[in-house]
C-alpha positions in Angstrom: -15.5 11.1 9.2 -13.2 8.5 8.8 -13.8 4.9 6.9 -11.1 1.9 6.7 -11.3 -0.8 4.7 -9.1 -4.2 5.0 -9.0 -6.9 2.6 -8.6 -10.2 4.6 -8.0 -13.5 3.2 -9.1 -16.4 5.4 -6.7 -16.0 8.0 -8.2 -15.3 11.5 -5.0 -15.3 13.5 -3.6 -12.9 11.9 -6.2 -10.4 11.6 -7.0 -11.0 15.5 -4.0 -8.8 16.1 -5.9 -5.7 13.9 -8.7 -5.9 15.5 -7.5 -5.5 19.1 -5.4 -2.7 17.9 -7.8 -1.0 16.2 -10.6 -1.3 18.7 -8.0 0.2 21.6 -7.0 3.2 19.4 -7.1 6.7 20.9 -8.7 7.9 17.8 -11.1 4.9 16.8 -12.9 5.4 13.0 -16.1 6.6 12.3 -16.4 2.9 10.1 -14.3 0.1 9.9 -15.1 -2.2 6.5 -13.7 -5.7 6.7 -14.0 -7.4 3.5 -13.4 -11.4 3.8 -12.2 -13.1 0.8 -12.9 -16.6 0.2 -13.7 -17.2 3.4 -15.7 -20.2 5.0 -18.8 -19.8 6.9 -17.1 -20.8 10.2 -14.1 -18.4 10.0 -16.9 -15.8 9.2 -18.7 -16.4 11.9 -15.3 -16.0 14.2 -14.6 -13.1 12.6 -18.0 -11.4 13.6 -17.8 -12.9 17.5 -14.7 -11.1 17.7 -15.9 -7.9 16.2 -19.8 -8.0 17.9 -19.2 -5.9 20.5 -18.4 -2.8 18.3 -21.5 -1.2 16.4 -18.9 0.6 13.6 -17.4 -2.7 12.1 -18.9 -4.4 9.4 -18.2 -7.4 7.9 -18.7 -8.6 4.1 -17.8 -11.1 2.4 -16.9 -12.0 -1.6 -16.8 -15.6 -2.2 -15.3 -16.1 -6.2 -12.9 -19.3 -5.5 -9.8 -16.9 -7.3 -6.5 -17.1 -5.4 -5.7 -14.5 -3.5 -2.6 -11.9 -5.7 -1.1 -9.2 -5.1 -1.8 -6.0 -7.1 -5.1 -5.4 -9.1 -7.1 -8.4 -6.9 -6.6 -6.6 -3.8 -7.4 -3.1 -4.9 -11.2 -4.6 -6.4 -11.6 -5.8 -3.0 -10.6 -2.6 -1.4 -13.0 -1.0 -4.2 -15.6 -3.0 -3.0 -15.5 -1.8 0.7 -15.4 1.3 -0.2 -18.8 1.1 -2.1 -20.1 -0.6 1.3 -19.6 2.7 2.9 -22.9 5.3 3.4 -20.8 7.7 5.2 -19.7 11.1 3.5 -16.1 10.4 4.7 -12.9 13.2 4.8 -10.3 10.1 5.3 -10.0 7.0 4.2 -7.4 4.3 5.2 -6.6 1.0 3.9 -5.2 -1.1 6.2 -3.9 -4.7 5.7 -4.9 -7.4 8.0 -1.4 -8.7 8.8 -0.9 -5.2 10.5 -0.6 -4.4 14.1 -0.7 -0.7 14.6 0.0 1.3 17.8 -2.7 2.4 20.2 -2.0 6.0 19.0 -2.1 5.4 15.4 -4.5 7.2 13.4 -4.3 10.1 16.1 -0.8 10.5 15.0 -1.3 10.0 11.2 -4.1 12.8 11.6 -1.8 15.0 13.4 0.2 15.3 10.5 -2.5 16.0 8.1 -3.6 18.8 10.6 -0.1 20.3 10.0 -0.4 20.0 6.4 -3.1 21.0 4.3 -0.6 20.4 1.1 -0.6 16.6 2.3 -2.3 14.5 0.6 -1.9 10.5 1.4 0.5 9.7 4.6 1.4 6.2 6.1 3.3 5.2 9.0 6.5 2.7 8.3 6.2 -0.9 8.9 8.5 -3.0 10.5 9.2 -7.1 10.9 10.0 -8.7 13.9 13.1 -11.1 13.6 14.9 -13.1 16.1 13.4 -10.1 18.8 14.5 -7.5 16.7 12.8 -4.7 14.9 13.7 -4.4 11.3 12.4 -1.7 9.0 11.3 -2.4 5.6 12.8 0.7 3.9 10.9 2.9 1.1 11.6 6.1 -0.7 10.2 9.0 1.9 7.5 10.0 -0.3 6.2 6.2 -1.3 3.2 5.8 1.2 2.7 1.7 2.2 0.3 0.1 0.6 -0.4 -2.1 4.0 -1.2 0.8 6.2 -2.0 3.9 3.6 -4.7 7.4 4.4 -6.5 9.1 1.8 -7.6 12.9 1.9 -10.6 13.0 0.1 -9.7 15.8 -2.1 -6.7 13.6 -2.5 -8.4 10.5 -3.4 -10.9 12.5 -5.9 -8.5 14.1 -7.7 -6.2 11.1 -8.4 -9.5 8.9 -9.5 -9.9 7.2 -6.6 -7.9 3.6 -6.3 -7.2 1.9 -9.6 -7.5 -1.5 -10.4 -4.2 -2.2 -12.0 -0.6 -3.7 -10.6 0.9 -1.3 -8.7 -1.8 0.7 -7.9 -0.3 1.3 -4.2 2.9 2.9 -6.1 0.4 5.0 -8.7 -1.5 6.3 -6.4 1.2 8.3 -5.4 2.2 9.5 -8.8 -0.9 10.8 -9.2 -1.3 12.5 -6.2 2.5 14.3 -6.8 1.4 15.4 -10.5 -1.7 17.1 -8.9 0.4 19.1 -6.5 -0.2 16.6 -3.2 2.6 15.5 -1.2 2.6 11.8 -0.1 4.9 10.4 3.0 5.4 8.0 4.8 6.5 8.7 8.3 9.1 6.8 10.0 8.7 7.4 13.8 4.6 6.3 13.4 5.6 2.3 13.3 3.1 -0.5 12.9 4.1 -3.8 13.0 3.4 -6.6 10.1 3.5 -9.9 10.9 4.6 -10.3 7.2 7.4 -9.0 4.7 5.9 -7.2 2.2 5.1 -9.9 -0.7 6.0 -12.8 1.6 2.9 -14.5 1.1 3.2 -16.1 -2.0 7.0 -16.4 -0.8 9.9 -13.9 -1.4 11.4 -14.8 -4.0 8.2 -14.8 -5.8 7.1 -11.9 -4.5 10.4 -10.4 -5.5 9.7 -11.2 -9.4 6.0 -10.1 -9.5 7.7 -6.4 -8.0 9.7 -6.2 -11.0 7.1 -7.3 -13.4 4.5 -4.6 -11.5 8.0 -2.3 -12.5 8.3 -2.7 -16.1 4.2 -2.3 -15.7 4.7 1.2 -14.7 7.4 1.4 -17.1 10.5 2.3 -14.6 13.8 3.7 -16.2 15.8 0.2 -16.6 19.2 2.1 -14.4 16.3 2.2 -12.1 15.4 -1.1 -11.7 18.7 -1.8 -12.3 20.0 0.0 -9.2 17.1 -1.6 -7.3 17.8 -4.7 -8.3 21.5 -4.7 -7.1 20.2 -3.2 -3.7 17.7 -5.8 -3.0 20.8 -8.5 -3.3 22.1 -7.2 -0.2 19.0 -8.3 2.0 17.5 -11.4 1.9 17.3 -13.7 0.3 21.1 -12.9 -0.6 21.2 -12.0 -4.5 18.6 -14.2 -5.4 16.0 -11.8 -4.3 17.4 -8.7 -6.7 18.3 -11.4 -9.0 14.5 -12.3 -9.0 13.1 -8.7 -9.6 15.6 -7.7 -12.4 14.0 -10.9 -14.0 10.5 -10.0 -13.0 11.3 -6.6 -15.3 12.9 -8.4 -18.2 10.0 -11.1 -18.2 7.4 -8.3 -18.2 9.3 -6.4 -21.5 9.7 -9.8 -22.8 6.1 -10.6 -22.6 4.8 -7.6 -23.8 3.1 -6.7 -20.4 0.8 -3.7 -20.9 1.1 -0.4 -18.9 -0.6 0.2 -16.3 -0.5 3.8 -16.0 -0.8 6.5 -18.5 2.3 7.5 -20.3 1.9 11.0 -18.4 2.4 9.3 -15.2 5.1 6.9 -16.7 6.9 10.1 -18.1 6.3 11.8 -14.1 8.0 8.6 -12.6 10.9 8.1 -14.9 11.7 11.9 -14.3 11.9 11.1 -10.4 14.0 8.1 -11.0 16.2 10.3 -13.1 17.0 12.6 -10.3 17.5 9.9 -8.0 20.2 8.8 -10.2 21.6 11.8 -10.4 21.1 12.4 -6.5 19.4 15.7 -7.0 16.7 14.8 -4.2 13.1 13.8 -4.2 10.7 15.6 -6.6 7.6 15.5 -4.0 5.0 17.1 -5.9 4.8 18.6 -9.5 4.8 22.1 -7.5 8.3 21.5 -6.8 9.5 20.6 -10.0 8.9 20.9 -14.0 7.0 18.3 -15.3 8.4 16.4 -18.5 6.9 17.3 -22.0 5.5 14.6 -23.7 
């Protein structure tokens, strides 16, 4: 069995796109959970038209006037879907609404748990259109995306399910290293999004709220650091690194609580470390001695 849940905001052009990909996958899911937030009464009632001739979509709706964030907001809603589920589900997939995947999708993304038992939470890799060409939004190998993520369930139980904290999408993956699952994201399974990642609330904003969900997970400072110069290089031209270095020193400067244990803090900063150093990706704690504390 396979469930998906997608948080939408009140945006039905966007998520128009999902739902015609979705609906024309080779591999369709068992249950498809659309959570609506915020959204009026007439844009529900598009939403449904649009999804009525498919029994396996449901559509619910939380109405709390907060604005829509990034981070710990999003995963509540996705929380929520997942609690509208009956269904005694082996894979779950979050899926943003902003996404348009491939007809052969989730087929693909399950071929590769089929090949390996050891894997634990997969994604494809997203890219932008620009100008009518295809740019990738580049991540670590082993950082699955947050837009377009799948859950084992042994996976999912073992890491605690999805946590309601700031950069949850980040310490999921953590988690599910430091309990001997690997995570990836896979290159050549491409979905589109109609968005940069953190371009709503605009990028240079969305820039500083990654560094502040940085210094939240407590990342090595070289780290961020090293991110920070590498961000400069796309844009927005230095003012986008320039943002997230300051995202990080606003977050120590304010005292921002963690929002992971120090365990997984201590498993991350080791993985940073080797980075660093280029001694390769730790990609589960099977592969590599964890840090004492």
């Amino acid at each position: 069995m396979h469930v998906v849940v997608t948080p939408c905001r009140d945006e039905v052009s966007v998520i128009r796109n999902l739902i015609k990909s979705v609906s024309e996958q080779t591999v369709v899911p068992d249950s498809w959970i659309i959570v609506l937030h915020n959204y009026s009464q007439k844009s529900k009632e598009e939403i449904e038209v649009l999804t009525s001739d498919f029994d396996w979509i449901s559509i619910h709706r939380i109405n709390d006037n907060s604005e829509w964030k990034r981070g710990a907001q999003i995963a509540k809603i996705v929380n929520f879907g997942i609690s509208q589920s009956n269904l005694e589900w082996e894979f779950l997939s979050k899926i943003d609404s902003d996404v348009e995947l491939p007809p052969n999708y989730f087929e693909s993304i399950f071929s590769e748990f089929r090949e390996s038992p050891d894997l634990g939470i997969a994604s494809g890799s997203c890219y932008v259109l620009e100008r009518g060409r295809k740019i990738r939004e580049k991540v670590s190998p082993d950082h699955t995306r947050g837009a377009l993520k799948t859950y084992r369930k042994k996976c999912y139980e073992d890491i605690g399910g999805i946590g309601e904290v700031n950069g949850w999408d980040g310490i999921d993956n953590i988690k599910a290293q430091m309990n001997g699952w690997i995570t990836k994201n896979f290159p050549r399974i491409e979905a589109r999004h109609f968005r940069r990642t953190g371009a709503y609330s605009g990028l240079v904003r969305g820039c500083f709220e990654t560094g502040q969900f940085s210094y939240s997970m407590r990342y090595l400072p070289a780290y961020i650091f090293a991110r920070s110069l590498h961000r400069m290089l796309r844009k927005p031209i230095i003012i986008g690194g320039l943002a997230m270095f300051t995202g990080y020193v606003a977050g120590f400067a304010n005292g921002l609580p963690a929002s992971c244990d120090p365990e997984v803090s201590d498993f991350l900063r080791m993985k940073q470390k080797r980075r660093l150093l280029f001694k390769g990706e730790v990609q589960s704690a099977n592969s590599a001695d964890l840090p004492s504390n």
